[in-house]
Backbone bond lengths (Angstrom), bond angles and torsions (degrees), N, CA, C in turn:
res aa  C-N    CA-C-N  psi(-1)  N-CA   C-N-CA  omega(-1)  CA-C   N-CA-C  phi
1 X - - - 1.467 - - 1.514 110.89 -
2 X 1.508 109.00 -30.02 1.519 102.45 -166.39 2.084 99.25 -89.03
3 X 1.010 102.15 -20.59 1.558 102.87 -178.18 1.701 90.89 -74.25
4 X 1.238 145.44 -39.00 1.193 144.66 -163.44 1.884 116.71 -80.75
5 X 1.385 77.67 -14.70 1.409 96.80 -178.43 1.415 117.95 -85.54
6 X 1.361 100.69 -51.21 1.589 113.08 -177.39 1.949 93.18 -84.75
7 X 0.997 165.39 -21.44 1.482 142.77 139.55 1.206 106.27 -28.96
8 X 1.408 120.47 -50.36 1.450 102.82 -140.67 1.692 104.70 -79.23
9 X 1.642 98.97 -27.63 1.879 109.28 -178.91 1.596 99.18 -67.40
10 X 1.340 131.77 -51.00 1.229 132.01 158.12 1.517 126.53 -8.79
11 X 1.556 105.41 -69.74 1.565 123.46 172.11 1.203 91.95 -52.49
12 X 1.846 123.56 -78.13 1.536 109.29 -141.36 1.417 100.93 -50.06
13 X 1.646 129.01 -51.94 1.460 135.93 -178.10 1.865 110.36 -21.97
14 X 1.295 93.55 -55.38 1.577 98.90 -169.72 1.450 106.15 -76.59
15 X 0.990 108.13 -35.40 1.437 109.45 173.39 1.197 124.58 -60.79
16 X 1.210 111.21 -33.79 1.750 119.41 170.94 1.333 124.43 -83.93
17 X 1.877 110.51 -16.49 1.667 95.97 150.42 0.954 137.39 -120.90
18 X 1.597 99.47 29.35 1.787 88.75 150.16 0.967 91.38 -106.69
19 X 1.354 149.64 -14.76 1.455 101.85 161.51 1.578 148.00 -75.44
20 X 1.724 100.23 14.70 1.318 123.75 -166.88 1.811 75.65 -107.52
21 X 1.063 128.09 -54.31 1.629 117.70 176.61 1.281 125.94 -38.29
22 X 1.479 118.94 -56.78 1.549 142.91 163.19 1.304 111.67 -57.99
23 X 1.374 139.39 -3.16 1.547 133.31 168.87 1.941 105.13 -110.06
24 X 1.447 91.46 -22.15 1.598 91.54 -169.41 1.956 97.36 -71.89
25 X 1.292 106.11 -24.37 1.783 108.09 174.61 0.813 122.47 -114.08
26 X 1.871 130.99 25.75 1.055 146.67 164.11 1.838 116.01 -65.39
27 X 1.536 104.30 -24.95 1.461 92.89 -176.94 1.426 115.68 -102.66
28 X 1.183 133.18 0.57 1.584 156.78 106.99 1.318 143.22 -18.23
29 X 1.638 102.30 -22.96 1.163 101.28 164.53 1.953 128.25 -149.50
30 X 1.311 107.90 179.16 1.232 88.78 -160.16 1.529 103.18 -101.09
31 X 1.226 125.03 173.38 1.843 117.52 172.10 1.576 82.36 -79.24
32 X 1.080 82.35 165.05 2.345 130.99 -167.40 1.486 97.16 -165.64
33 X 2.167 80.73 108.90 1.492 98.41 154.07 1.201 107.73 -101.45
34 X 1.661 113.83 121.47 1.674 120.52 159.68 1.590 106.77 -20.11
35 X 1.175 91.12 138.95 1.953 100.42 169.16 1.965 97.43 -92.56
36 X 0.973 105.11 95.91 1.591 110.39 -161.97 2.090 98.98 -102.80
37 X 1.057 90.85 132.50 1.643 98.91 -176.91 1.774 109.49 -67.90
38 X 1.242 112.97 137.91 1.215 113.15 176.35 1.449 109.59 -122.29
39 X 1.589 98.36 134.65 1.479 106.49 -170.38 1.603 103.21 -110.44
40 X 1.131 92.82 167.98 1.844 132.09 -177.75 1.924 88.83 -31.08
41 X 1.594 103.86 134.19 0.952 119.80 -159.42 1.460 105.91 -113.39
42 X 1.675 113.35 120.78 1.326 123.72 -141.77 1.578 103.95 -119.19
43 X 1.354 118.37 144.90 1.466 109.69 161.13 1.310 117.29 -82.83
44 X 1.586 120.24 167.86 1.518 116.38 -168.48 1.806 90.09 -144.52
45 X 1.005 99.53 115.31 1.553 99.28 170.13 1.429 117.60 -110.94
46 X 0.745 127.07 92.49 1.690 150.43 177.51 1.568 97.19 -62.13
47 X 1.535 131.40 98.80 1.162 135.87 -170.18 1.833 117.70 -151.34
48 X 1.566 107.80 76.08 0.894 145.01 177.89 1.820 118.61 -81.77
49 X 0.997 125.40 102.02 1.274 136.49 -164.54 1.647 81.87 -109.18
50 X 1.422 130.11 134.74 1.632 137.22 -169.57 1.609 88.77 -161.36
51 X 1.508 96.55 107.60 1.584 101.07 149.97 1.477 125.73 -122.17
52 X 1.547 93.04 115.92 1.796 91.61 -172.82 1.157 115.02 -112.78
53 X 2.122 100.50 136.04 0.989 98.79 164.36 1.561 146.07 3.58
54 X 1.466 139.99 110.42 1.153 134.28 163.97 1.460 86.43 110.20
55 X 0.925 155.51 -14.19 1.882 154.24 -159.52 1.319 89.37 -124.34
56 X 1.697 98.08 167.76 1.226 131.06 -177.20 1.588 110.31 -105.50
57 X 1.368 111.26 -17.64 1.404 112.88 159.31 1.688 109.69 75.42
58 X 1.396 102.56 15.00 1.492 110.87 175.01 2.001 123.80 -86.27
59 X 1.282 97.39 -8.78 1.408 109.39 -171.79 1.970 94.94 -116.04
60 X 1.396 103.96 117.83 0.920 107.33 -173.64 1.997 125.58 -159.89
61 X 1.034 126.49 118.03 1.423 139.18 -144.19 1.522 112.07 -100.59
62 X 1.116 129.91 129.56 1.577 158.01 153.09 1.340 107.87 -90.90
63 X 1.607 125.50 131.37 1.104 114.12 162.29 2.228 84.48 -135.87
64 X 1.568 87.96 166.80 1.375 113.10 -148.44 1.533 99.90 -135.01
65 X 1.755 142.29 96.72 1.254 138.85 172.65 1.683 99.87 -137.64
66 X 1.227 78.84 178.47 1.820 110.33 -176.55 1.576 104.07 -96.24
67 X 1.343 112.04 169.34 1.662 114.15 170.46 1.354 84.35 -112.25
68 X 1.877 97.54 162.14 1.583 100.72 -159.39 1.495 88.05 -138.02
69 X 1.162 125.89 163.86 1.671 138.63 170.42 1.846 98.80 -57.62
70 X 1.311 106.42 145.24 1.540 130.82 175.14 1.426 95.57 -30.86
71 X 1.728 131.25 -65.89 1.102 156.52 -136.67 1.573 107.75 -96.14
72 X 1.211 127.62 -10.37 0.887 119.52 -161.80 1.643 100.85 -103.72
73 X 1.463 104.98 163.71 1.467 115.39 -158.84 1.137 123.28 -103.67
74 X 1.624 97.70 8.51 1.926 112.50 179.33 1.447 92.48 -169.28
75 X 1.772 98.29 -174.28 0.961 119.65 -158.19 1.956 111.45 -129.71
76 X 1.066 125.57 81.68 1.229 131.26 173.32 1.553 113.34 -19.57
77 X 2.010 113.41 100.18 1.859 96.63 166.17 1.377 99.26 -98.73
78 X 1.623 90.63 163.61 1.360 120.51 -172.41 1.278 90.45 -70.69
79 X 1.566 140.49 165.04 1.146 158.09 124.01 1.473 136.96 -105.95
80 X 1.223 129.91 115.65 1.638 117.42 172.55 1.473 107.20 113.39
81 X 1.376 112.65 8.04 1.778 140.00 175.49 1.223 101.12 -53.93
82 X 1.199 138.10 138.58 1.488 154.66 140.56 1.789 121.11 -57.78
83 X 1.473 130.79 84.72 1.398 109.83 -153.45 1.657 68.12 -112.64
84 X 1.572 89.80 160.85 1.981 109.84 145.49 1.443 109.16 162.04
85 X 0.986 105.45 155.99 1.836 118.35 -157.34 1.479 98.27 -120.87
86 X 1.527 113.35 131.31 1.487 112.61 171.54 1.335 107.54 -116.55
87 X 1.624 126.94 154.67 1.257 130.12 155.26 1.528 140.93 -81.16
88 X 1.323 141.74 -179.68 0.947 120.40 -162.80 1.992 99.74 -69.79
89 X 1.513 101.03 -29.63 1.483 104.02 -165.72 1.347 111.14 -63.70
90 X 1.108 115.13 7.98 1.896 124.30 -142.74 1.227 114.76 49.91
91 X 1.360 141.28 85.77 1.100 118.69 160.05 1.487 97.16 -130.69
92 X 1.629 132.82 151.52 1.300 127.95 -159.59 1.558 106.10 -124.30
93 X 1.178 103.31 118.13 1.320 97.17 171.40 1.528 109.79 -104.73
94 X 1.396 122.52 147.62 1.568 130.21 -164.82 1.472 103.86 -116.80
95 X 1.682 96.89 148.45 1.700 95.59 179.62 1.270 100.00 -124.04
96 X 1.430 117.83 132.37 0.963 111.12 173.98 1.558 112.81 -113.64
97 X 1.552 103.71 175.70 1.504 104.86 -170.80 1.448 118.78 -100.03
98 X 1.699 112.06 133.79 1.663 96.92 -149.79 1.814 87.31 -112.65
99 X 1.417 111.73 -11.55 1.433 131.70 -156.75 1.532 108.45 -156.17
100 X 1.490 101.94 147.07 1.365 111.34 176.50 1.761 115.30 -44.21
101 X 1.503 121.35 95.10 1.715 117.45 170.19 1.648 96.81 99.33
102 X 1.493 131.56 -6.47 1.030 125.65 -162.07 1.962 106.57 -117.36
103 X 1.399 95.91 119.41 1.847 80.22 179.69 1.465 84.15 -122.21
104 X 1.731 103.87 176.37 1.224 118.60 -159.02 1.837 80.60 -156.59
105 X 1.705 91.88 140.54 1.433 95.11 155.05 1.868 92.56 -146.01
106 X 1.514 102.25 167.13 1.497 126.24 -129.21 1.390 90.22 -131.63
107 X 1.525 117.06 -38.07 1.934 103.05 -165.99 2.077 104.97 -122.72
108 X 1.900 106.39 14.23 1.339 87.64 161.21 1.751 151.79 -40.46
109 X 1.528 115.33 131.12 1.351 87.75 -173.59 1.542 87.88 -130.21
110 X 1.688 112.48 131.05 1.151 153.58 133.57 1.379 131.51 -16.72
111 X 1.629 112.84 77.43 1.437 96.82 179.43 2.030 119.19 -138.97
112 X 1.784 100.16 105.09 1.327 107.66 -156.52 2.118 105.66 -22.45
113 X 1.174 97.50 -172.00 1.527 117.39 -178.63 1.659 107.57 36.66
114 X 1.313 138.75 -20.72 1.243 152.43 -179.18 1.456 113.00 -36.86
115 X 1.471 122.11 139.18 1.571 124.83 162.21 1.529 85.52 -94.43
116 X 1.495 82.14 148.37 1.680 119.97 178.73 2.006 110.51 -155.20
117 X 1.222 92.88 110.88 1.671 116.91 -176.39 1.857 96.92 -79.64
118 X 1.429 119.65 129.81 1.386 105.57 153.83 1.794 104.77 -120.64
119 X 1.475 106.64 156.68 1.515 111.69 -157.94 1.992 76.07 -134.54
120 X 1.324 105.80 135.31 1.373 135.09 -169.96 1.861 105.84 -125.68
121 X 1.398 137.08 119.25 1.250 124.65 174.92 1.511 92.02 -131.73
122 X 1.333 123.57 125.79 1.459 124.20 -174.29 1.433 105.33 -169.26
123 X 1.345 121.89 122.01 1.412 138.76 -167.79 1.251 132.02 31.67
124 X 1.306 107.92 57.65 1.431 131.51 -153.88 1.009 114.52 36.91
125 X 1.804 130.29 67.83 1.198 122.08 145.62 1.238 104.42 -151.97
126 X 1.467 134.44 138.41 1.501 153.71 178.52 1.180 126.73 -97.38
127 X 2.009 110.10 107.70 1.216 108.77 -168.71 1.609 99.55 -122.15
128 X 1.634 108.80 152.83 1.080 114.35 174.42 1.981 119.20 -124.07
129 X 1.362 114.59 -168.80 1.808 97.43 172.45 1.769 79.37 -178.76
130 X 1.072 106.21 171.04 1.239 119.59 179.36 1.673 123.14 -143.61
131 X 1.188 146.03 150.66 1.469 129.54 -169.04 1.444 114.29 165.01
132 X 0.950 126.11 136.54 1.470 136.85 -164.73 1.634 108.67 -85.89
133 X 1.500 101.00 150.33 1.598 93.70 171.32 1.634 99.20 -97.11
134 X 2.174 99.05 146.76 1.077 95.35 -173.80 1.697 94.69 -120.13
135 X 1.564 110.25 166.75 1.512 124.26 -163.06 1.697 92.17 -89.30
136 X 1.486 119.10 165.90 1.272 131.92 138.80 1.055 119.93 -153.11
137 X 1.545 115.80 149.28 1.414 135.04 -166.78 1.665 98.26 -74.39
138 X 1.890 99.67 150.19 1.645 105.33 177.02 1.402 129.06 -75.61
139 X 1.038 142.01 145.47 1.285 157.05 -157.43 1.679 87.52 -79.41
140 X 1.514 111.93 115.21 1.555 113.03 174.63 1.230 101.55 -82.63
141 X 0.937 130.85 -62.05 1.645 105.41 -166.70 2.001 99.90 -151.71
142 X 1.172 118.32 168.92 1.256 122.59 158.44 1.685 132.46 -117.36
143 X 1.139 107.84 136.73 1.519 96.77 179.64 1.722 111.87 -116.93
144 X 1.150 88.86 164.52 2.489 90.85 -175.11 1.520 86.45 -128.04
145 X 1.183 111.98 154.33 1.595 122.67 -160.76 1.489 90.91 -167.13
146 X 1.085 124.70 140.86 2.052 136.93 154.39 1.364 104.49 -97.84
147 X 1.617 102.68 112.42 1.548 122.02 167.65 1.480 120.97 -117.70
148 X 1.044 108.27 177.03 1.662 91.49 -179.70 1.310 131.73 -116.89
149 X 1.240 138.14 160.80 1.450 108.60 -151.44 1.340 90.87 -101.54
150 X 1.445 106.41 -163.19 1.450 128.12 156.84 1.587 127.75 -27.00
151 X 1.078 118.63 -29.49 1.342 137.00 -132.25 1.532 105.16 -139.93
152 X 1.683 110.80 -17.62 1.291 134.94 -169.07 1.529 109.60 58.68
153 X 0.827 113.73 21.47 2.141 113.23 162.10 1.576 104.40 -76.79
154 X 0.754 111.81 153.22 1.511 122.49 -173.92 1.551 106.26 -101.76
155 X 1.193 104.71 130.99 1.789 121.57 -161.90 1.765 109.57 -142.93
156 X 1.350 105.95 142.28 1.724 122.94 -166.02 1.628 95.17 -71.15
157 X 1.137 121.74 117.59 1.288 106.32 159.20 2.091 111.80 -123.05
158 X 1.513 89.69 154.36 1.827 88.55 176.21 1.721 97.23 -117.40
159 X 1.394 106.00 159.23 0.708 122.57 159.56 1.486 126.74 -121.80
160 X 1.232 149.79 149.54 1.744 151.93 161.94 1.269 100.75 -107.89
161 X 1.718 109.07 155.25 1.466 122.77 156.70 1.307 88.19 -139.51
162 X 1.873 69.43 157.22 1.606 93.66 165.87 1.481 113.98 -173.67
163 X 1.401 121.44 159.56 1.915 146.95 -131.85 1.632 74.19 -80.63
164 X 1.358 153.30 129.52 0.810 113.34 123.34 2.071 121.11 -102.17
165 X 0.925 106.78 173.95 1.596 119.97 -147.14 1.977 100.98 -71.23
166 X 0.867 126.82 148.42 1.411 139.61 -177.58 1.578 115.16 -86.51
167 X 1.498 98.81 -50.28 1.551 87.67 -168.29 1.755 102.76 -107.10
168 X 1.280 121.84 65.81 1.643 131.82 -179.90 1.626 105.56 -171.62
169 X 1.292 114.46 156.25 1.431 120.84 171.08 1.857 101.67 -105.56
170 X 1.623 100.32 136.38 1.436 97.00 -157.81 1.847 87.67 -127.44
171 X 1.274 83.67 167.18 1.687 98.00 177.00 1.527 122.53 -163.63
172 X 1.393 113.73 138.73 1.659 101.50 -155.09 1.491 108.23 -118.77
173 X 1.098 131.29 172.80 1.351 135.28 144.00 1.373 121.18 -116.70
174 X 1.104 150.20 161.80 1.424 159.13 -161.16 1.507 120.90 -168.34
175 X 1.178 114.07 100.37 1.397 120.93 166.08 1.559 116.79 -96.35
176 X 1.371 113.68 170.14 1.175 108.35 -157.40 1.811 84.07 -149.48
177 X 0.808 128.76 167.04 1.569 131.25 -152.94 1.882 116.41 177.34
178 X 1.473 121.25 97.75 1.262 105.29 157.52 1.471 108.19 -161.99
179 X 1.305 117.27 -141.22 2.295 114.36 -160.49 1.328 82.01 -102.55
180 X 0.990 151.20 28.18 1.640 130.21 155.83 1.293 100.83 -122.92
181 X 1.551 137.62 -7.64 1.076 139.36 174.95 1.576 123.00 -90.75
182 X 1.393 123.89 110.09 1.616 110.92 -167.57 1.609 93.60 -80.37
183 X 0.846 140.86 -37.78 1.823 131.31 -165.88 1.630 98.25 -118.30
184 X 1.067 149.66 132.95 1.400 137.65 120.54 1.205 119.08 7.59
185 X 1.786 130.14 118.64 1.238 121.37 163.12 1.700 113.57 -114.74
186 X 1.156 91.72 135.39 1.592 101.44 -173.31 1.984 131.11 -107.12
187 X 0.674 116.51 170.87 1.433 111.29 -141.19 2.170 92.63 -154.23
188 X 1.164 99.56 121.80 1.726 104.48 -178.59 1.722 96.25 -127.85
189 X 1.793 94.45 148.47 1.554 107.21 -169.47 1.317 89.65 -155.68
190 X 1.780 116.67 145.55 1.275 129.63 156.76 1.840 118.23 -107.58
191 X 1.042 111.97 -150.29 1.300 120.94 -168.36 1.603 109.87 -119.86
192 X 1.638 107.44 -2.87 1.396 91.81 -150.45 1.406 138.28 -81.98
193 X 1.734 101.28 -5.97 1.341 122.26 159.48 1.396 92.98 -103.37
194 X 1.306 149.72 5.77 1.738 112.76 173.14 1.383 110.84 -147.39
195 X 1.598 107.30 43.21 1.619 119.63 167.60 1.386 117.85 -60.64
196 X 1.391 89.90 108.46 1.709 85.61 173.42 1.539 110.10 121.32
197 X 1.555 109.70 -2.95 1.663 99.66 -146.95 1.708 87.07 -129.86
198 X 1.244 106.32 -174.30 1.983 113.21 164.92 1.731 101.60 -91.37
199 X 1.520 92.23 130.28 1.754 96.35 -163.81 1.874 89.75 -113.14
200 X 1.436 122.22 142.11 1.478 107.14 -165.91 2.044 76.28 -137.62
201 X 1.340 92.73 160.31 1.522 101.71 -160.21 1.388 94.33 -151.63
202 X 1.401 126.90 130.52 1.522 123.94 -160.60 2.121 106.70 -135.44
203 X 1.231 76.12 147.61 1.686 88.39 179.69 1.149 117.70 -131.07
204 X 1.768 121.03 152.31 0.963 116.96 170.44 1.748 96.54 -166.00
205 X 1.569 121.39 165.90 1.115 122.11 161.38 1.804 114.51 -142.64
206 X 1.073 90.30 123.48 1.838 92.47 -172.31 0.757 105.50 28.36
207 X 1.838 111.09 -139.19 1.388 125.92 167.41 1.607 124.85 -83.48
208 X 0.944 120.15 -16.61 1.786 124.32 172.93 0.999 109.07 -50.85
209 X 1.243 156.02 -33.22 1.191 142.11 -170.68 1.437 104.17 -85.43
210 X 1.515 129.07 102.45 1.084 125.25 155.29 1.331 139.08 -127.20
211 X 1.378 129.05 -168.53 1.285 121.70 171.24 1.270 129.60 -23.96
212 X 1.209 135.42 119.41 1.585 128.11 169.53 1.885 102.46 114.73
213 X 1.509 103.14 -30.54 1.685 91.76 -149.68 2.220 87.78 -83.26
214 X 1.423 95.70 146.16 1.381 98.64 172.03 1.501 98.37 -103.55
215 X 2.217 100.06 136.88 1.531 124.32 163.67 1.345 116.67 -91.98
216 X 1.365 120.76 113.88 1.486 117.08 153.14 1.249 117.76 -64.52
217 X 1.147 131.38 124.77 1.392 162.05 129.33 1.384 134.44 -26.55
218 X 1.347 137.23 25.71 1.032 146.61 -170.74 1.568 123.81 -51.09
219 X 1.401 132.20 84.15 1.696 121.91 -149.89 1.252 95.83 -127.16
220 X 1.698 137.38 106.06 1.361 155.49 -127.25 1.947 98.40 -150.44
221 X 1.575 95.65 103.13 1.794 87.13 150.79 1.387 124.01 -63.25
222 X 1.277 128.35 170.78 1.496 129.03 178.58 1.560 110.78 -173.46
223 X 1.248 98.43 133.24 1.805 103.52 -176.92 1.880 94.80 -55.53
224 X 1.824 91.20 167.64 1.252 89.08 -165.10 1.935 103.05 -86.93
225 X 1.130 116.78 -16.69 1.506 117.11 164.37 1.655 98.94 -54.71
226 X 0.931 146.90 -70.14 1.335 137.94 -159.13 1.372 100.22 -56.05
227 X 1.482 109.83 -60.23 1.966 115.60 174.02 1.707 100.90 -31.04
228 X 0.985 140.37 -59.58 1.465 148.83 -144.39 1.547 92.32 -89.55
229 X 1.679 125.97 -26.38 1.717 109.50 -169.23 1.422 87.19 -97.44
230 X 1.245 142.81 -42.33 1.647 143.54 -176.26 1.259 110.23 -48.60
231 X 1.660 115.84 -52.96 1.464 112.89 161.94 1.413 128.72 -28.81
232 X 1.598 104.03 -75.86 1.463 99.60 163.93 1.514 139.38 -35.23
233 X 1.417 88.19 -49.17 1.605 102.46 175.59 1.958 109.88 -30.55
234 X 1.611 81.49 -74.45 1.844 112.28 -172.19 1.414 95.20 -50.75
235 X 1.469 135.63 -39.34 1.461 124.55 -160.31 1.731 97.65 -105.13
236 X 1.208 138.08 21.14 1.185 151.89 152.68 1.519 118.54 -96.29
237 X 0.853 107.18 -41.49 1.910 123.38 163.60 1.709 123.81 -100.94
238 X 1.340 99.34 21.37 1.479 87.05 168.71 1.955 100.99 -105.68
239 X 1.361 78.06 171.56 2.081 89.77 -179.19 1.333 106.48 -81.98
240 X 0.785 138.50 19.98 1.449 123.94 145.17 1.535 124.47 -73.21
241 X 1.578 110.61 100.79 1.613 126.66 -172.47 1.639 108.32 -58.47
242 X 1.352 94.18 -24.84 1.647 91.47 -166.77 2.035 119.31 -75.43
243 X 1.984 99.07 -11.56 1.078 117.02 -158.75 1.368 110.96 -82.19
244 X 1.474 142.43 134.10 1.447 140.31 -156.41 2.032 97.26 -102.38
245 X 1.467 94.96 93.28 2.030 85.18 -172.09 1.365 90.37 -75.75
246 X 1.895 108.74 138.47 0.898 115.61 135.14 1.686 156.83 4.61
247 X 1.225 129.77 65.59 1.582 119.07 -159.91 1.427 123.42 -62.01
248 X 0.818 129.75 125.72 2.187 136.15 156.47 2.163 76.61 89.20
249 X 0.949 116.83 79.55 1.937 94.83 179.25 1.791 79.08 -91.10
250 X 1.264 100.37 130.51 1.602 119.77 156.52 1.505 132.84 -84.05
251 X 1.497 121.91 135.69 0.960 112.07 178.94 1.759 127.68 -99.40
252 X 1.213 130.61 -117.18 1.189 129.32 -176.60 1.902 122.04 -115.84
253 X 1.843 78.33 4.85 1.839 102.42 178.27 1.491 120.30 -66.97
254 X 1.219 151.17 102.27 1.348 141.24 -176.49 2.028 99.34 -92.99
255 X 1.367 97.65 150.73 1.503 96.91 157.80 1.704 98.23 -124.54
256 X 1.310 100.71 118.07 1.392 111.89 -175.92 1.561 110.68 -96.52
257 X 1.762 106.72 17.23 1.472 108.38 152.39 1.511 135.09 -106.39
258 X 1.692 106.73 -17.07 1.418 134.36 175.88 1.620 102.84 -137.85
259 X 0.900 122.76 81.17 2.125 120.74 171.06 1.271 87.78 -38.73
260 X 1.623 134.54 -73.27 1.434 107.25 -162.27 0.932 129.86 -77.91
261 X 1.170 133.95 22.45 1.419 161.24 179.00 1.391 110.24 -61.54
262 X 1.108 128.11 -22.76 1.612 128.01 -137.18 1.147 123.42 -32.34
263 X 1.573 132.91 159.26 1.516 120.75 157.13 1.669 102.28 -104.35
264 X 1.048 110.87 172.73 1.680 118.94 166.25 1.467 108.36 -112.42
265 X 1.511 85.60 143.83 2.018 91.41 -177.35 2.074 88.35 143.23
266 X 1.233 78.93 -177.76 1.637 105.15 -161.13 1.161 81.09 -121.25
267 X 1.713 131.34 -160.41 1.265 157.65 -148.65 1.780 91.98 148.91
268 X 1.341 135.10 89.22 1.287 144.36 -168.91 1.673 102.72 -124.17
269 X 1.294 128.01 110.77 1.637 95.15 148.64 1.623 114.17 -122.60
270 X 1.188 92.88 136.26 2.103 99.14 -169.57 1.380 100.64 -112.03
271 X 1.312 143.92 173.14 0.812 170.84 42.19 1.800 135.18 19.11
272 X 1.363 121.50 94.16 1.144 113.69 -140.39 1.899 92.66 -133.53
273 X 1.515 88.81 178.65 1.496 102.75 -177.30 1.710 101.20 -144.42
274 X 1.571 109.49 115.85 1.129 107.40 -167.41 1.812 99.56 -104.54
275 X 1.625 108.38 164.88 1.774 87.30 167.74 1.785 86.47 -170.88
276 X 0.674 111.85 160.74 1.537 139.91 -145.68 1.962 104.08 -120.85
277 X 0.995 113.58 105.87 1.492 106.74 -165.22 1.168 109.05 -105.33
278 X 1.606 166.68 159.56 1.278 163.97 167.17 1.790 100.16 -121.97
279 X 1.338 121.09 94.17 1.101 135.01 -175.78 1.983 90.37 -54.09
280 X 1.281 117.45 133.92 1.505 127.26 169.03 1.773 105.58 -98.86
C-alpha cells in the first residue's frame, strides 16, 4: 500500500509540472493541428437489435453514417439506405428511415437462440452479416457501498449480481449511462471462472457519482464473436498511451458487392436487462 501510495504522489507531482511547463509557453505559442492523413472513407452501420426485458422488442433502431476526418465536427448519415432483417422462418422486417441515417422498424419480433440475416443496400453497395439473438439472466439485486479509492478518498460504489447459467458458456456486455457521464461506459465479462455461480460486477467513478444522480444499468448477453470484437473496441479506446489499438478491427458486416469494401459495425442482437438505479 505504501509503495502504491508514494507512485501515485509521484505521478500527480509530475503531472503538475508539466503542466506548470505547458502554461509557462502557452502565451508564446500558437495551437497546431497535426497535418494528420485521412484515409478511405468508410460506412459504419451501427446495428444493434436490444430486447429488454419487460418489452415486446418490436420498436427497434439502425443507424447508418460515414467515417469522418479526426478534425471534423460531425459525422456524415447515410440517407436513402435499403435496411431489413429476416428470420430464419423468412419473415422480413423493414426499417425505415424516420431521420437523416436513422431507420426504425415498428413490428420486430424477438425470438432468443434465433438466426437473424440483416441485408444493408446503400450507395451502391450490398452488405449483409448474420447472428443469433442471445438470452441474459436478470440482474438480482444491486447494492451502493463507500470504498476507497486509489488515493484513499472515499467514493460511491454499486455493485449488481446475477445467476449466471450452468449448462452454457455466457458472455455479457454492460453499459452504464447517466448526467455526469458524456458517452456510456461499458464494461465486458465472461463466465469462465464463474459458470454456474452468482457473478457480481461493480462500478464506480471518482467522485461524480453522487447522491441523487440515477444509473442506467444496461446488462446484455452477446455471442462470444461479438464479446471478442467489443474487446478490441474498449482496448483500442482506452487511455492507456502506451497501448498499440488494433487497425481497421472488422466486424461481422460483409459487402457481398466489393469484399474490400468493408463497412464497420457489428450486426448484434442481445437480449438484455435494463434497471434504473437512484444513487442514495
Amino acid at each position: 500500500m505504501n509503495k502504491l501510495k508514494k507512485y501515485t504522489i509521484m505521478n500527480k507531482a509530475l503531472a503538475l509540472i508539466s503542466l506548470l511547463f505547458v502554461f509557462s509557453f502557452a502565451s508564446c505559442e500558437d495551437v497546431v493541428n497535426l497535418d494528420l492523413e485521412t484515409g478511405e472513407t468508410k460506412l459504419v452501420i451501427d446495428a444493434e437489435i436490444i430486447w429488454k426485458k419487460g418489452t415486446d422488442g418490436k420498436e427497434q433502431t439502425i443507424k447508418i453514417s460515414k467515417t469522418a476526418p479526426y478534425y471534423s465536427g460531425s459525422t456524415p448519415k447515410v440517407s436513402g439506405a435499403q435496411v431489413r432483417v429476416e428470420n430464419s422462418n423468412g419473415d422480413v422486417f423493414a426499417f425505415n428511415e424516420t431521420e437523416a441515417g436513422v431507420y426504425k422498424c415498428t413490428n420486430f419480433v424477438p425470438v432468443l437462440n434465433a438466426d437473424y440475416k440483416l441485408f444493408v443496400t446503400a450507395e451502391g453497395q450490398s452488405f449483409t452479416a448474420v447472428e443469433k439473438l442471445t438470452s441474459v439472466t436478470p440482474i438480482n439485486k444491486i447494492e451502493q457501498n463507500i470504498v476507497p479509492d486509489f488515493n484513499g478518498k472515499d467514493i460511491i460504489e454499486l455493485t449488481f449480481y446475477y445467476n449466471d447459467p450452468a449448462d452454457q458458456i455466457n458472455y455479457y456486455v454492460t453499459d452504464y449511462q447517466a448526467s455526469f457521464l458524456i458517452y456510456p461506459e461499458y464494461e465486458i465479462t465472461n463466465d469462465e471462472f464463474f459458470n454456474g455461480n452468482e457473478i457480481s460486477t461493480r462500478y464506480s467513478h471518482e467522485d461524480k457519482m453522487k447522491s441523487g444522480n440515477t444509473v442506467t444499468i444496461t446488462h446484455r448477453g452477446v455471442s462470444k464473436n461479438f464479446f471478442n470484437y467489443w474487446k478490441l473496441i474498449l482496448e483500442a479506446s482506452s487511455s492507456n498511451p502506451f497501448l498499440v489499438p488494433p487497425g481497421n478491427i472488422r466486424g461481422n458486416i460483409i459487402n457481398t458487392s466489393d469484399a474490400n469494401n468493408f463497412a464497420f459495425g457489428y450486426f448484434r442482437l442481445c437480449e438484455a436487462d435494463q434497471v434504473d438505479y437512484l444513487v442514495k
